[in-house]
C-alpha positions in Angstrom: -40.2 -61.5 -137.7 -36.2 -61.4 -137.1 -36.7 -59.7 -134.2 -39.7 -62.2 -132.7 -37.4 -65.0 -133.5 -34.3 -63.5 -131.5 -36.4 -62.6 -128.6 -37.6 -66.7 -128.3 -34.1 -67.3 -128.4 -33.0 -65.1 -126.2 -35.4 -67.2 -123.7 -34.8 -70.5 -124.7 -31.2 -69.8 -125.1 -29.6 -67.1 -123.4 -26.3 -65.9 -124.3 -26.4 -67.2 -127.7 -28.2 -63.9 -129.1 -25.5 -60.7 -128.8 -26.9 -57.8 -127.0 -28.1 -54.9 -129.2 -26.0 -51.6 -129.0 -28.5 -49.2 -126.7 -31.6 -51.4 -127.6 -34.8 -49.8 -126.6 -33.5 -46.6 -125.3 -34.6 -45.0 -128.2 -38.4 -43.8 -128.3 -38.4 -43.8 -132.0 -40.8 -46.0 -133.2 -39.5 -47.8 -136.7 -36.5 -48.6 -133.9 -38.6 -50.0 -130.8 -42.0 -50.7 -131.4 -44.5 -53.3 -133.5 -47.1 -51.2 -135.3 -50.6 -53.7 -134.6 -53.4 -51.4 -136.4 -54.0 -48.3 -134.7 -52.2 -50.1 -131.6 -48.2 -50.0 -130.8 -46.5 -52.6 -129.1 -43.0 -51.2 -127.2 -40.2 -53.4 -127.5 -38.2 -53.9 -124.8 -34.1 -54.1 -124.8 -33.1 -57.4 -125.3 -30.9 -57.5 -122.1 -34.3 -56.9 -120.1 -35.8 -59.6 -121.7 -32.6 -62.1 -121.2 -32.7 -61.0 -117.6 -37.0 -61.6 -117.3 -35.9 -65.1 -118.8 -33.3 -65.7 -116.5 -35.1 -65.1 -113.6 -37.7 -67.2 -114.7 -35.8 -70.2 -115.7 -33.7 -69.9 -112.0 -36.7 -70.5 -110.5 -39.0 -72.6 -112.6 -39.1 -75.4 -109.6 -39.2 -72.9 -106.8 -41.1 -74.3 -104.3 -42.4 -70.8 -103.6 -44.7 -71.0 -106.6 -47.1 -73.2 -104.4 -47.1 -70.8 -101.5 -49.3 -67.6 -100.8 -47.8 -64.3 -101.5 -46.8 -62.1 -101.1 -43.6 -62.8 -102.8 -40.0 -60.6 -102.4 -37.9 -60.8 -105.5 -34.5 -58.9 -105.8 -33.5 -57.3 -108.6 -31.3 -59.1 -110.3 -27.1 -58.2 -110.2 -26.8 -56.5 -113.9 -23.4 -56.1 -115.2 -24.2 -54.8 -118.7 -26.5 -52.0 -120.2 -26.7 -51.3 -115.9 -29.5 -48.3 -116.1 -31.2 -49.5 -119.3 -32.3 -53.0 -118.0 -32.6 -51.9 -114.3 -34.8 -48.3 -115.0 -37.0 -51.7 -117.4 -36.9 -53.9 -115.0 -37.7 -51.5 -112.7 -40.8 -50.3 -114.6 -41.7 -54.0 -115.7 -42.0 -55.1 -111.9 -44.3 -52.0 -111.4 -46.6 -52.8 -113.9 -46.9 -55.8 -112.5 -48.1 -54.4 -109.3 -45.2 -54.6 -107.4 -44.4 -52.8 -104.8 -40.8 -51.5 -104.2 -39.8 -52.4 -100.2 -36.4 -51.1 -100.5 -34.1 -50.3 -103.2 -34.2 -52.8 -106.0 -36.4 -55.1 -103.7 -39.5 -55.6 -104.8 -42.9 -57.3 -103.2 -45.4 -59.4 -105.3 -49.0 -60.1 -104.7 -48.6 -63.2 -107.0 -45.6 -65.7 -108.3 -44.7 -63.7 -111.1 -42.3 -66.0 -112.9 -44.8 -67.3 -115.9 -45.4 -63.3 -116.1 -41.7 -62.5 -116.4 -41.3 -65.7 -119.0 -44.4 -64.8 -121.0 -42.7 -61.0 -121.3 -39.5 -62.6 -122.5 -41.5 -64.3 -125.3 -42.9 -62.0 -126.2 -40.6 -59.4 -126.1 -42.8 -56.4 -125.7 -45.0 -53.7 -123.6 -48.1 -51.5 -124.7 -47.0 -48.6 -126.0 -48.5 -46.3 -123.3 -49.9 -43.4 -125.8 -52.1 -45.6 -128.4 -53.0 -48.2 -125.5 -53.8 -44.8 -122.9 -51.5 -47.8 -121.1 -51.0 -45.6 -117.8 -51.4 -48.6 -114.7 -53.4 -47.1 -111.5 -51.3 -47.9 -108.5 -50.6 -45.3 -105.2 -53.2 -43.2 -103.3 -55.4 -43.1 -106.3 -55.7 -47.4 -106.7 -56.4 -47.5 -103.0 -59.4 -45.2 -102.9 -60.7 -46.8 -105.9 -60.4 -49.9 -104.0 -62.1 -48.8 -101.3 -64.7 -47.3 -103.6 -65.5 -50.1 -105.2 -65.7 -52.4 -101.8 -66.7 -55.6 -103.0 -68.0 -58.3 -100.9 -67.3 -62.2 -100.5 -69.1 -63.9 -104.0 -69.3 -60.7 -105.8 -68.0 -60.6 -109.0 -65.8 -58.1 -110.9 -65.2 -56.9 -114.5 -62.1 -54.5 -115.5 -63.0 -53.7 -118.5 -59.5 -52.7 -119.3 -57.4 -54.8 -117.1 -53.7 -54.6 -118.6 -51.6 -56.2 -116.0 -53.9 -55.6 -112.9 -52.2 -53.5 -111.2 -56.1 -51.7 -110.4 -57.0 -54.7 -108.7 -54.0 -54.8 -106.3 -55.3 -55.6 -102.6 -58.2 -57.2 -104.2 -60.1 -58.9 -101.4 -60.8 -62.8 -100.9 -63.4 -64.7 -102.6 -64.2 -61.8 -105.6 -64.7 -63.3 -109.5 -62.9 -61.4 -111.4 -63.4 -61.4 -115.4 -61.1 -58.9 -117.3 -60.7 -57.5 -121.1 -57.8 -56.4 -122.4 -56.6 -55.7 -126.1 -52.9 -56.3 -125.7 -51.8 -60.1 -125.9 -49.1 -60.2 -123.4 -51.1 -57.9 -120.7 -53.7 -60.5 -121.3 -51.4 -63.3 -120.9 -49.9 -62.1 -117.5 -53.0 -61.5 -116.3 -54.7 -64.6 -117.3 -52.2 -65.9 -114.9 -54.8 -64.8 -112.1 -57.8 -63.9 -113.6 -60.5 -64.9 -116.0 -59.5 -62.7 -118.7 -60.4 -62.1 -122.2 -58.0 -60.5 -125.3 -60.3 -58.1 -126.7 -61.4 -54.3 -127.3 -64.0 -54.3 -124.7 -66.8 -52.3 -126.8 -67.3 -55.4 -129.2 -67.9 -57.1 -125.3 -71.4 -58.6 -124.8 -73.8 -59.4 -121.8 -73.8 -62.9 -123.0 -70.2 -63.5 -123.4 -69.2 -61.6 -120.0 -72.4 -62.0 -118.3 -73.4 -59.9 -115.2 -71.5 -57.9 -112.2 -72.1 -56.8 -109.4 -68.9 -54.0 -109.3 -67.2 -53.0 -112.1 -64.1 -51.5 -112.0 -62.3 -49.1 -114.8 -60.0 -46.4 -116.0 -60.9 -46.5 -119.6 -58.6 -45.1 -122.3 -59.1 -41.1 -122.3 -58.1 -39.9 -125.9 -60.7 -38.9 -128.2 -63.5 -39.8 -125.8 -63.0 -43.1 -125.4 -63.8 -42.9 -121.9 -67.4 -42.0 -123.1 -68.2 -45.0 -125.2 -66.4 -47.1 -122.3 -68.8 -46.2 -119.5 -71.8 -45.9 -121.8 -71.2 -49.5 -123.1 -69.9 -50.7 -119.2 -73.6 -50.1 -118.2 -75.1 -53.1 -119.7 -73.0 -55.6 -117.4 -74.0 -54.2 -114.1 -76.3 -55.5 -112.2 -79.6 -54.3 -110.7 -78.2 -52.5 -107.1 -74.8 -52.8 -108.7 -72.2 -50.3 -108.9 -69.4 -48.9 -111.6 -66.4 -47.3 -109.8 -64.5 -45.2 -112.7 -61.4 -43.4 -113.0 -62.2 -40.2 -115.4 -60.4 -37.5 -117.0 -59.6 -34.2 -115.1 -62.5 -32.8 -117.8 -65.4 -35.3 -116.6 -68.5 -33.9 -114.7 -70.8 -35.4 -112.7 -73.3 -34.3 -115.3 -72.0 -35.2 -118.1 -71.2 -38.9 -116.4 -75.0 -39.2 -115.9 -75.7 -38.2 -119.6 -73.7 -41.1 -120.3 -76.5 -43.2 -118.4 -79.6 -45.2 -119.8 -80.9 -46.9 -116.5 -81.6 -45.2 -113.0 -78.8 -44.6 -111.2 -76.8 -41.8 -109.1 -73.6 -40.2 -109.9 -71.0 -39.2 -107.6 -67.9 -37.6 -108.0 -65.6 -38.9 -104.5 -61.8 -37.8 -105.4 -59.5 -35.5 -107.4 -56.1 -36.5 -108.1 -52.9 -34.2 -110.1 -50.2 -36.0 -111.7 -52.1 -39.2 -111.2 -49.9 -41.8 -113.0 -46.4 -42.3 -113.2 -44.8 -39.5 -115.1 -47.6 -37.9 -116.5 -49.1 -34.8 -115.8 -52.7 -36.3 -115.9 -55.6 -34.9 -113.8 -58.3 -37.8 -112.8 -61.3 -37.7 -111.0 -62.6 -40.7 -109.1 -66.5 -41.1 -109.9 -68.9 -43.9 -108.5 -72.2 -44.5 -110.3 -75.0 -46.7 -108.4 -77.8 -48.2 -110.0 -81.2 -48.6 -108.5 
């Protein structure tokens, strides 16, 4: 609770709150993450969140925020707790979807100023192991793209959106309706999106509706990538098509297994190291339905 209260501070009144000794550098979690059921929330150094304040305060009446992106931000001068707030910042920005021009220069598909406030508030990240928080972005986000190739009017679920860094280069004109668990993922990407806070296999047809793409890299561990695409059927529609991002250990066969309706079952990609320092083997599957 102290530490929820210090971080709205820290927004609403920057400077007031000292800085904490090393905050956040630890990985220890009774030091820097909020235990939410069988789901951790990171916290992130107060610094980082006084500078995603900052930033968004500066430029609350920017005139940008009514123009198209993409948007350039620089990172931020930092004068204290250097490499801890810029290697955050750094990693926030990314998760966000942006793309690093040049150093510490960074290119937005969206304003992301309510992003960067709403991160402040809240003061903290999935944790990446119990959320299997690993964003797509790169080679392997393109070709799913491509993969997925949806047209003007289509609409779109991500069944586990986070901040939306799959749907970077999204094309005009696509609905997209999300579900994510974490509250703050959810609220940045509400920013854009029609996007619901929940774990997506409580989801229903009549609360989501139908789709004619859906898009996904569900949570691995334990199989949750099974129940994901075995419950992601349901929301696609007739002639419709999932694109899915699968653990190294998925098989075309045992994708199909995972299939009630008539459909085919492709495997179009291998990728090592896929995310961000990980050492995570994906395959890229695409599953049409008849």
């Amino acid at each position: 609770m102290c530490d929820d209260l210090n971080t709205v501070l820290a927004y609403r009144m920057p400077g007031l709150i000292p800085q904490f000794k090393e905050r956040g550098k630890t990985n220890k979690a009774p030091h820097n993450t909020q235990y939410t059921g069988d789901l951790i929330d990171y916290r992130i150094a107060f610094p980082t969140c006084t500078e995603l304040a900052e930033m968004a305060r500066n430029n609350q009446h920017s005139a940008k925020q009514y123009g198209t992106g993409p948007f350039t931000i620089v990172m931020p001068r930092l004068y204290h707790y250097a490499d801890l707030v810029r290697k955050e910042l750094d990693s926030i920005f990314r998760i966000l979807g942006a793309v690093e021009l040049k150093p510490e220069v960074y290119e937005f598909e969206f304003w992301p100023m309510e992003a960067f406030k709403a991160i402040a508030i809240s003061g903290t990240l999935p944790d990446q192991k119990t959320h299997q928080f690993y964003p797509t972005t790169g080679e392997l986000q393109k070709a799913a793209m491509d993969e997925c190739d949806p047209q003007e009017g289509d609409s779109l679920l991500e069944p586990s959106i986070g901040f939306g860094t799959l749907l970077r280069n999204l094309p005009e004109g696509i609905k997209v309706t999300g579900v994510e668990t974490n509250s703050v993922a959810a609220a940045c990407s509400r920013l854009r999106w029609d996007t619901y806070q929940q774990n997506f296999l409580n989801a229903t047809v009549k609360q989501l509706g139908l789709f004619e793409r859906v898009l996904m890299n569900p949570p691995y561990s334990q199989n949750r990538w099974k129940l994901h695409v075995k419950h992601a059927q349901q929301f696609v529609k007739s002639e419709g098509r999932i694109v899915a991002i699968l653990p190294g250990s998925a098989t075309q066969d045992n994708v199909k297994a995972l299939i009630e309706r008539e459909c085919s079952v492709n495997q179009v990609g291998s990728y090592e190291n896929a995310f961000d320092k990980t050492n995570i083997n994906v395959k890229l599957f695409v599953i049409d339905f008849y």
